[in-house]
PyMOL commands that place a pseudoatom at each C-alpha (Angstrom):
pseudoatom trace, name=CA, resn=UNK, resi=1, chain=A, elem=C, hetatm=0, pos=[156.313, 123.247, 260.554]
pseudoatom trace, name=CA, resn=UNK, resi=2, chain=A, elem=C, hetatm=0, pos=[152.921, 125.304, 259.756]
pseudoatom trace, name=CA, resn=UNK, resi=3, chain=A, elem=C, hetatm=0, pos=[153.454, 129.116, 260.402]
pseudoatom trace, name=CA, resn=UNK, resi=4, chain=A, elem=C, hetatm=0, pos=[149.745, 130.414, 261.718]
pseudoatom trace, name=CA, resn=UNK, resi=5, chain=A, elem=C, hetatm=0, pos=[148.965, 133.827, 262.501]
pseudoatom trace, name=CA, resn=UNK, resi=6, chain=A, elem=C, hetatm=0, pos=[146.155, 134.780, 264.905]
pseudoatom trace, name=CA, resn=UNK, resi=7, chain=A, elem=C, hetatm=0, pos=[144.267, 137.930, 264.937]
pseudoatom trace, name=CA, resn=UNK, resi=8, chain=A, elem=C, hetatm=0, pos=[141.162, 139.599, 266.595]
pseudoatom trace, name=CA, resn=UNK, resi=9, chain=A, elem=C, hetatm=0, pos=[141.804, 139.081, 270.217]
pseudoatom trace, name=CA, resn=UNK, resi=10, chain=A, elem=C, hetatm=0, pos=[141.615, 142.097, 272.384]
pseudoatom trace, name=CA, resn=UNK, resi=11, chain=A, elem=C, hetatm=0, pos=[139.179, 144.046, 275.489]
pseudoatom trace, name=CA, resn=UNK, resi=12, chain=A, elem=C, hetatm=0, pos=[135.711, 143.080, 274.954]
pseudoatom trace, name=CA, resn=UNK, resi=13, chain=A, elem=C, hetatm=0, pos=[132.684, 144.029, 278.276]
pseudoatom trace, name=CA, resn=UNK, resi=14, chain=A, elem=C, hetatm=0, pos=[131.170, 140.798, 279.903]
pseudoatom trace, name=CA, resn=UNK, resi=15, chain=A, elem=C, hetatm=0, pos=[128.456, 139.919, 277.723]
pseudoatom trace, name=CA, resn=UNK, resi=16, chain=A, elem=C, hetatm=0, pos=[129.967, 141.205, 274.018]
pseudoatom trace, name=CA, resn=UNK, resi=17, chain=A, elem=C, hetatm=0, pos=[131.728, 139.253, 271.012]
pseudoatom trace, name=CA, resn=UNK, resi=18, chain=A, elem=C, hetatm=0, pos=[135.024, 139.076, 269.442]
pseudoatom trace, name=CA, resn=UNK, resi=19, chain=A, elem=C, hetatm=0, pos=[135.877, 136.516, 266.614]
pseudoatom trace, name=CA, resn=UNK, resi=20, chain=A, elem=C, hetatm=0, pos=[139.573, 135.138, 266.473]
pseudoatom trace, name=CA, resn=UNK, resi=21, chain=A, elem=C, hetatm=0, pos=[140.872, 134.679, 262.993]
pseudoatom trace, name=CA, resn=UNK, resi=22, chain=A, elem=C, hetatm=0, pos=[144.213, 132.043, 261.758]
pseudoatom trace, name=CA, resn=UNK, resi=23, chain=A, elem=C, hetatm=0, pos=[145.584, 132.236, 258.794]
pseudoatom trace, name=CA, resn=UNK, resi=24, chain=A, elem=C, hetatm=0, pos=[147.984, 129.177, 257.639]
pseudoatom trace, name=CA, resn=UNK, resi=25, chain=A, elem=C, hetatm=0, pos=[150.649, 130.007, 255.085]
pseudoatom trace, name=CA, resn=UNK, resi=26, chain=A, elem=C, hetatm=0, pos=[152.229, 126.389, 254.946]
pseudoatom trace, name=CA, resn=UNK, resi=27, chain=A, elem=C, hetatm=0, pos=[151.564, 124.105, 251.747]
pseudoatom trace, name=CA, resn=UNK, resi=28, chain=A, elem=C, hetatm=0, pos=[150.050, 120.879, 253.427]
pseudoatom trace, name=CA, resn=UNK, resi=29, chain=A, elem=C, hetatm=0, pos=[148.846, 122.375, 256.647]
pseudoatom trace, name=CA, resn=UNK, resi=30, chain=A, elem=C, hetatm=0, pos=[146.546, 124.889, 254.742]
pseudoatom trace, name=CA, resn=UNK, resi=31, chain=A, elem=C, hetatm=0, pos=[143.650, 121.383, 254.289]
pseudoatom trace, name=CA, resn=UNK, resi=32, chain=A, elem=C, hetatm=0, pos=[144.566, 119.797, 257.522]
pseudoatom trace, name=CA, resn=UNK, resi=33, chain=A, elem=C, hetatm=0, pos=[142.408, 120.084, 260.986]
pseudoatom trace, name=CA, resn=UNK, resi=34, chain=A, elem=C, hetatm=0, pos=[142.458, 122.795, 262.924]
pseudoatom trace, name=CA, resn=UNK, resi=35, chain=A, elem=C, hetatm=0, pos=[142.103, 123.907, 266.300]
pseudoatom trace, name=CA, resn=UNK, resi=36, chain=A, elem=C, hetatm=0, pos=[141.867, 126.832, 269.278]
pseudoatom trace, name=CA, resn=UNK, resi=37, chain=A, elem=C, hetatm=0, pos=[143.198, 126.184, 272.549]
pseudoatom trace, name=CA, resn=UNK, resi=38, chain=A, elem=C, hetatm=0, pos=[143.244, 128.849, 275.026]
pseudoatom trace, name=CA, resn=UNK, resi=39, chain=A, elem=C, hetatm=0, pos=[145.441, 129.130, 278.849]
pseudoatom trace, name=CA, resn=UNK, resi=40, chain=A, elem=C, hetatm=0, pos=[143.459, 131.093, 281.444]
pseudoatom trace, name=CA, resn=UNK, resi=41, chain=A, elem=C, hetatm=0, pos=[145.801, 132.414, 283.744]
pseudoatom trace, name=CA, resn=UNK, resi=42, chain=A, elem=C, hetatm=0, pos=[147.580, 130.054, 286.465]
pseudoatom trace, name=CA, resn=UNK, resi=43, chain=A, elem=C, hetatm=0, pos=[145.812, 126.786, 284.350]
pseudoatom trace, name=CA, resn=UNK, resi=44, chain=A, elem=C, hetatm=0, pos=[147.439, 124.756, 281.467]
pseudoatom trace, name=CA, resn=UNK, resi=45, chain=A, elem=C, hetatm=0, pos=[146.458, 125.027, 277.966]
pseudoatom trace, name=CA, resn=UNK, resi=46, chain=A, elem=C, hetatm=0, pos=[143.160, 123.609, 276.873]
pseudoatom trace, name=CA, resn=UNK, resi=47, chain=A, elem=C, hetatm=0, pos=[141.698, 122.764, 273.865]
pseudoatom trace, name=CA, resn=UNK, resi=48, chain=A, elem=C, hetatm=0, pos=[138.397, 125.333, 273.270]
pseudoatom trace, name=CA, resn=UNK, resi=49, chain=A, elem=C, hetatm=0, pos=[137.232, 124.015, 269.643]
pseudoatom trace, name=CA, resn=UNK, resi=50, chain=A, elem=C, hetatm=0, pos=[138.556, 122.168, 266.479]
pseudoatom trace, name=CA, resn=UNK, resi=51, chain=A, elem=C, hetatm=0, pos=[137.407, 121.804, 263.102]
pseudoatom trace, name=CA, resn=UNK, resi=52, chain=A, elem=C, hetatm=0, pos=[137.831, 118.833, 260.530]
pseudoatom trace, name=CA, resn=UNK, resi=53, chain=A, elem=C, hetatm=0, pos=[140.574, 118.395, 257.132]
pseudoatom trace, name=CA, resn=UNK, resi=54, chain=A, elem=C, hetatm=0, pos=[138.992, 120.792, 254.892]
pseudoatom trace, name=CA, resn=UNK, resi=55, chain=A, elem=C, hetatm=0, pos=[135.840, 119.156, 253.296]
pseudoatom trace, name=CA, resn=UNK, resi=56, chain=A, elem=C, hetatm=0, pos=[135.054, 116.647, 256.232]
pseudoatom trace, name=CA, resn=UNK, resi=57, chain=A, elem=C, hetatm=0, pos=[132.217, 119.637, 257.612]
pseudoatom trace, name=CA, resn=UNK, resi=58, chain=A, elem=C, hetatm=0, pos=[132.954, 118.004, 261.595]
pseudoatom trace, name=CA, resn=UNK, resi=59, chain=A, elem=C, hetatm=0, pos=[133.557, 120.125, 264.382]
pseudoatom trace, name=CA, resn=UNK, resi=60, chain=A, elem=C, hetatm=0, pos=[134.002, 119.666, 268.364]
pseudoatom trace, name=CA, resn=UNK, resi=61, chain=A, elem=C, hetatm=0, pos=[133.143, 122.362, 270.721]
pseudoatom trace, name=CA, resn=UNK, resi=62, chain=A, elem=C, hetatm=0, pos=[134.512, 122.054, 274.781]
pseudoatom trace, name=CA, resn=UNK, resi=63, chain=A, elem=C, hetatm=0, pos=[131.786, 121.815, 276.577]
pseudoatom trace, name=CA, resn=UNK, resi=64, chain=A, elem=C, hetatm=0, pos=[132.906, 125.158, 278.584]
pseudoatom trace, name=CA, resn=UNK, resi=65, chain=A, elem=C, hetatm=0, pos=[132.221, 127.322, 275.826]
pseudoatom trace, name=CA, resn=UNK, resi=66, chain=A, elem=C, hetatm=0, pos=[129.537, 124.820, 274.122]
pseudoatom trace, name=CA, resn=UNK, resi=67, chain=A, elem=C, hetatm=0, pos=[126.724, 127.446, 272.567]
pseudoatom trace, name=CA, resn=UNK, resi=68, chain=A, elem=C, hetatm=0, pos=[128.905, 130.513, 272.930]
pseudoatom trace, name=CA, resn=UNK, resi=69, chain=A, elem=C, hetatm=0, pos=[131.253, 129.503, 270.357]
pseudoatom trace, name=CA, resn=UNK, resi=70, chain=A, elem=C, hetatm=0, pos=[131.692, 128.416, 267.205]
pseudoatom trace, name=CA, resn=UNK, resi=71, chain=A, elem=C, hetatm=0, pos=[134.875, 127.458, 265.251]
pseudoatom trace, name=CA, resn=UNK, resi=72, chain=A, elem=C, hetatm=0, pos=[134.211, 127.871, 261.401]
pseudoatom trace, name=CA, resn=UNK, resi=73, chain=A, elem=C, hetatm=0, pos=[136.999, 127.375, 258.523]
pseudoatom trace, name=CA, resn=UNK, resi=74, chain=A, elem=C, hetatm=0, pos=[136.919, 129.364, 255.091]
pseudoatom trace, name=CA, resn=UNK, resi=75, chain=A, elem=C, hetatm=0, pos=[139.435, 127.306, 252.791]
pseudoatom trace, name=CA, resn=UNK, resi=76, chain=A, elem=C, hetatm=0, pos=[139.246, 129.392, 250.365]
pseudoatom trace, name=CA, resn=UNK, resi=77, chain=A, elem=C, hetatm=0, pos=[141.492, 131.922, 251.999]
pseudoatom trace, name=CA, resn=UNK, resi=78, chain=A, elem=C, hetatm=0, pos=[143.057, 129.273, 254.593]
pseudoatom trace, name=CA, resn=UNK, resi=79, chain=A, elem=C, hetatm=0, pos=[141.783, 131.130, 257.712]
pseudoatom trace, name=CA, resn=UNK, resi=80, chain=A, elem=C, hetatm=0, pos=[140.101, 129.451, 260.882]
pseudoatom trace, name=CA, resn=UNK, resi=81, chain=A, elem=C, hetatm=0, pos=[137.696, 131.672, 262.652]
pseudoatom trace, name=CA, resn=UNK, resi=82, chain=A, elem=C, hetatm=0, pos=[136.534, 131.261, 266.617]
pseudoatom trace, name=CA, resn=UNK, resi=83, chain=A, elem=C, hetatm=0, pos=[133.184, 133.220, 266.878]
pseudoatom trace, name=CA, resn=UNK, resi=84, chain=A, elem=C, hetatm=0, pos=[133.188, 133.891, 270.864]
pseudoatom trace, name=CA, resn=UNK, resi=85, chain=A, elem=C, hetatm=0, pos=[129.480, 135.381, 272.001]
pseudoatom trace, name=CA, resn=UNK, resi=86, chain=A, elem=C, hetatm=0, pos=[128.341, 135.969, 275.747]
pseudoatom trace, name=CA, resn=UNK, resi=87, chain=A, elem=C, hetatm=0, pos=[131.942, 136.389, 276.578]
pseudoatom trace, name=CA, resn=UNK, resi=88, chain=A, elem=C, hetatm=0, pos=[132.572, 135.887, 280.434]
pseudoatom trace, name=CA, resn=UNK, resi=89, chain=A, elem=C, hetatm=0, pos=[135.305, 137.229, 282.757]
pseudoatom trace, name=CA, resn=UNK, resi=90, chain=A, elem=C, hetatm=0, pos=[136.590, 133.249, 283.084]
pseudoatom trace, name=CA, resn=UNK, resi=91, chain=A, elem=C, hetatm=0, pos=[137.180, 133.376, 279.124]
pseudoatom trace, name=CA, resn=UNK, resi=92, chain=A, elem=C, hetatm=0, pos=[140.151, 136.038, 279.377]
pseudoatom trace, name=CA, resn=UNK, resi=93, chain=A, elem=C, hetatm=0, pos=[143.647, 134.181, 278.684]
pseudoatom trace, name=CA, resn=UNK, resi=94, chain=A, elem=C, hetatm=0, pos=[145.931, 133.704, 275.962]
pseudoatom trace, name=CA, resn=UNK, resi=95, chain=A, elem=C, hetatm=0, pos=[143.783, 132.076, 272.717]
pseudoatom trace, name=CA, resn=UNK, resi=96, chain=A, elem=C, hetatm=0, pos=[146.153, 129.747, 269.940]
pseudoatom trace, name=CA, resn=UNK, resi=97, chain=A, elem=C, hetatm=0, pos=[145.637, 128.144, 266.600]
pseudoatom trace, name=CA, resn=UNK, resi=98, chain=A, elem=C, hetatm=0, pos=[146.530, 125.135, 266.946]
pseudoatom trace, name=CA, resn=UNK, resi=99, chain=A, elem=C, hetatm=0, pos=[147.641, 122.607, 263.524]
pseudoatom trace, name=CA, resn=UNK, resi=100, chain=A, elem=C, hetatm=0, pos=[147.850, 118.586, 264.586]
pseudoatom trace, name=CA, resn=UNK, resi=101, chain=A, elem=C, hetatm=0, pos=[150.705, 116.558, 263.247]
pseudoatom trace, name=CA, resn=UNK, resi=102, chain=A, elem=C, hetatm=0, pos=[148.160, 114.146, 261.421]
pseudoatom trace, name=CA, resn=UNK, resi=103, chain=A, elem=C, hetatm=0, pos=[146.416, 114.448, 258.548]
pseudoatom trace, name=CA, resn=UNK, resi=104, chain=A, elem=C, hetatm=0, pos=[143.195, 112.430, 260.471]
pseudoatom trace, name=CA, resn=UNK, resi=105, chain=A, elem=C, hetatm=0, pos=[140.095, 113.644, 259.803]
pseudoatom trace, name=CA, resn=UNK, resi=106, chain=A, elem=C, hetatm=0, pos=[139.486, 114.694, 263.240]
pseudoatom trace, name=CA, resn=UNK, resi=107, chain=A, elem=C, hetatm=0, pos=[143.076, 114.676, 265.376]
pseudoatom trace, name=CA, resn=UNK, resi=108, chain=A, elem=C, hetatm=0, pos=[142.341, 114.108, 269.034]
pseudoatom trace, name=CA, resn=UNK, resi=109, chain=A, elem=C, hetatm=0, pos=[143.506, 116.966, 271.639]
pseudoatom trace, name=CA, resn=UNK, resi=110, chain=A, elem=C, hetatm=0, pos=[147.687, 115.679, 272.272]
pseudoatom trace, name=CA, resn=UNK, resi=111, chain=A, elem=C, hetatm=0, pos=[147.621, 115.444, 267.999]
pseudoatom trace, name=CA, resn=UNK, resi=112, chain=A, elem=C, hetatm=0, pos=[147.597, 119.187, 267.985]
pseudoatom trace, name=CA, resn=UNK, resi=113, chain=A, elem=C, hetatm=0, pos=[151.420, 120.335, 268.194]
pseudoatom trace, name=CA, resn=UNK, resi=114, chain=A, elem=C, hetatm=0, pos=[152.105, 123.109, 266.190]
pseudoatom trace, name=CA, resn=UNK, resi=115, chain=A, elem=C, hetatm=0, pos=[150.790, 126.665, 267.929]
pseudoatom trace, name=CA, resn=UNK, resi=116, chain=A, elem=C, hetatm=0, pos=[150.558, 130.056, 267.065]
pseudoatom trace, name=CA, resn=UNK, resi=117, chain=A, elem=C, hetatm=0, pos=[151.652, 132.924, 269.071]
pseudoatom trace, name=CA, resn=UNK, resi=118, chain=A, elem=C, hetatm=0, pos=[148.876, 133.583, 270.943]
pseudoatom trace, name=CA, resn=UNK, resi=119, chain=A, elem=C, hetatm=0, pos=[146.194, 136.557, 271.109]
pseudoatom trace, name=CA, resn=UNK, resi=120, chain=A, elem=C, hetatm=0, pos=[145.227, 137.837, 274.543]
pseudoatom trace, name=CA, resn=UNK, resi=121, chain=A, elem=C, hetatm=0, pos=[141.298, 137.755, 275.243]
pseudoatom trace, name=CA, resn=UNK, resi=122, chain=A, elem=C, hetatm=0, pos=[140.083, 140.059, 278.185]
pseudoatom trace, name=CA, resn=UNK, resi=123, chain=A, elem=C, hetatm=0, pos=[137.180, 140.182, 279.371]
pseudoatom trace, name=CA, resn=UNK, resi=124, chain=A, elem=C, hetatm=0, pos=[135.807, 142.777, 281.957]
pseudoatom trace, name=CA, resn=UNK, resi=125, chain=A, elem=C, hetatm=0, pos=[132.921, 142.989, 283.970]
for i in range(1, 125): cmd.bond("trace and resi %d" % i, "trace and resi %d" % (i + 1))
show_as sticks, trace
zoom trace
């Protein structure tokens, strides 16, 4: 099982930034997929953005947050990013990296089993 640490959630005002970072530490896992799902409060987890196995260059965006963010990956140092702009009070929940238990180039949404801990997002107006 992947261990993934998330970092750089936290209070941002309606209308500002905050980019979400992953890091893998687990052999394998480090070139597979990845992805960010988030749960808004009282609503079950959802899928926000994935990325492609390391090399493929693919990614898929929900189309919630379509234009606001973007999911990037920096192999080199095994970290996923989520760039979140024009934040909105609906965006605040709990955001997870999410590792699939395929190596497919592109795992659908269920594929995605292994989570992180979670970093709260809140956004005020």
């Amino acid at each position: 099982q992947p261990k993934m640490v998330e970092s750089g959630g936290g209070l941002v005002q309606s209308g500002g930034s905050l980019k979400l970072a992953c890091v893998v530490s687990s052999g394998s896992f480090k070139t597979y997929a990845r992805a960010w799902f988030r749960q808004l409060p009282g609503k079950e987890r959802e899928l926000v953005a994935s990325i492609s196995r390391q090399n493929a260059g693919r990614t898929n965006v929900a189309r919630a947050v379509r234009g606001r963010f973007t999911i990037s990956r920096d192999s080199a140092n095994d970290t996923v990013y989520l760039q979140m702009d024009s934040l909105k009070p609906e965006d605040t929940g709990v955001y997870y990296c999410a590792a699939p238990n395929t190596i497919a180039e592109m795992p659908l949404p269920y594929e995605f089993t292994y989570f992180g801990q979670g970093t709260q997002v809140t956004v005020f107006s």
